[in-house]
C-alpha positions in Angstrom: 32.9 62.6 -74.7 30.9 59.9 -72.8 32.9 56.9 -71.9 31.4 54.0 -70.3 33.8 51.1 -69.5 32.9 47.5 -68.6 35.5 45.3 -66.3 35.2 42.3 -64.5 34.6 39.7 -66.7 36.4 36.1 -67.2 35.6 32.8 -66.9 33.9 31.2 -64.2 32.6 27.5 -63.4 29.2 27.2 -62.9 27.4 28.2 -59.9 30.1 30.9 -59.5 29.7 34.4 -59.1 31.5 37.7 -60.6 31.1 41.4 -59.6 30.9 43.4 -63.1 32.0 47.3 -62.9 31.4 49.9 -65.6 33.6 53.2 -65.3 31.5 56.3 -66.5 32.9 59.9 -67.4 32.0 62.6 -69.6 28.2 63.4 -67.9 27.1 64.0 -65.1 26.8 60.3 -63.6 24.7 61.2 -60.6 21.9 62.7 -62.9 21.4 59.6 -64.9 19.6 56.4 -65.0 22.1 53.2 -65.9 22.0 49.7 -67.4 23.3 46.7 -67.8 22.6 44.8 -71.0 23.7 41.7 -72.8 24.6 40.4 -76.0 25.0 37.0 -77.2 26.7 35.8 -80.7 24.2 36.4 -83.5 23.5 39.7 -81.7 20.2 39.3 -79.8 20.5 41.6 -76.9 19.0 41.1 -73.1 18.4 43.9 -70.9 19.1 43.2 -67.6 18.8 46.3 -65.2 18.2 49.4 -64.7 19.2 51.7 -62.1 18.1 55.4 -61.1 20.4 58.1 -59.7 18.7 57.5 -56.3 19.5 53.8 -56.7 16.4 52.6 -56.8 16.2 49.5 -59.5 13.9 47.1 -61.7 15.1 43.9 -63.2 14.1 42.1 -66.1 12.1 39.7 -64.4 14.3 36.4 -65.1 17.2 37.7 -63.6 15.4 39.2 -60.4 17.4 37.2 -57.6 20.4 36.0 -59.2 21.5 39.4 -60.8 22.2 42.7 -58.4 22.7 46.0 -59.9 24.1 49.2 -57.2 25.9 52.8 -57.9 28.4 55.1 -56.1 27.8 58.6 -57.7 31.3 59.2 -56.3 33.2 57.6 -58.2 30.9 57.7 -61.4 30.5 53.5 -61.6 27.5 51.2 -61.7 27.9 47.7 -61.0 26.5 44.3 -61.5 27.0 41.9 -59.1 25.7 38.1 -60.5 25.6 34.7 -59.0 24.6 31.0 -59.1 25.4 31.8 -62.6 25.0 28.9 -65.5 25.9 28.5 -69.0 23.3 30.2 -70.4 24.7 33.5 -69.3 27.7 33.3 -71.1 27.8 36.6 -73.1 29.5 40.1 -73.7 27.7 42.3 -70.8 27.8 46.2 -71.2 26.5 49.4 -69.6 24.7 52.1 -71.4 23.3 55.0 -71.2 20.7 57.5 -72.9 23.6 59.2 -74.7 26.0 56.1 -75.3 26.6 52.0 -74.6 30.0 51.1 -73.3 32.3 48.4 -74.5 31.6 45.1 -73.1 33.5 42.6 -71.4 33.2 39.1 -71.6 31.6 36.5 -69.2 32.2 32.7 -69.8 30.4 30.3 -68.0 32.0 27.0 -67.9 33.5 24.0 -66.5 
């Protein structure tokens, strides 16, 4: 069964930063390409990144500088690493997957 699990949200004041990690088992990690997405209430969706097995990357184009995705194939987790982050990016953020999406975790951004 493919498993894909978010950590790393909270709350953070603006202009601050988090490190996101998503937990993968089930497949065979190393072979696929992964992304981070976004969802805010109402449901609209934002991709953000997407990374290859060889960890080469391309960002949606609004979150090219503040957003960083990476990968160790060892221990089968992707990350997202954000800062100078704002309001505006308050959301649930998730990885996926060709076969499945993860469960998200939320980031609040906030004074």
């Amino acid at each position: 069964e493919v498993q894909l699990q978010a950590s790393g949200g909270g709350l953070v004041q603006p202009g601050g930063s988090l490190r996101l990690s998503c937990a993968a088992s089930g497949f065979a990690f190393g072979m696929y390409p992964m992304s981070w997405f976004r969802e805010f209430p109402g449901n609209e969706r934002d991709w953000i990144s997407t990374i290859n097995p060889d960890s080469s990357a391309i960002y949606e184009e609004a979150m090219k500088g503040r957003f960083t995705i990476s990968r160790d194939n060892a221990k089968s987790t992707v990350y997202l690493e954000m800062k100078a982050l704002e309001p505006e990016d308050t959301a649930v953020y998730y990885c996926a997957m060709s076969l499945a999406r993860g469960q998200g975790t939320q980031v609040t951004v906030s004074s």
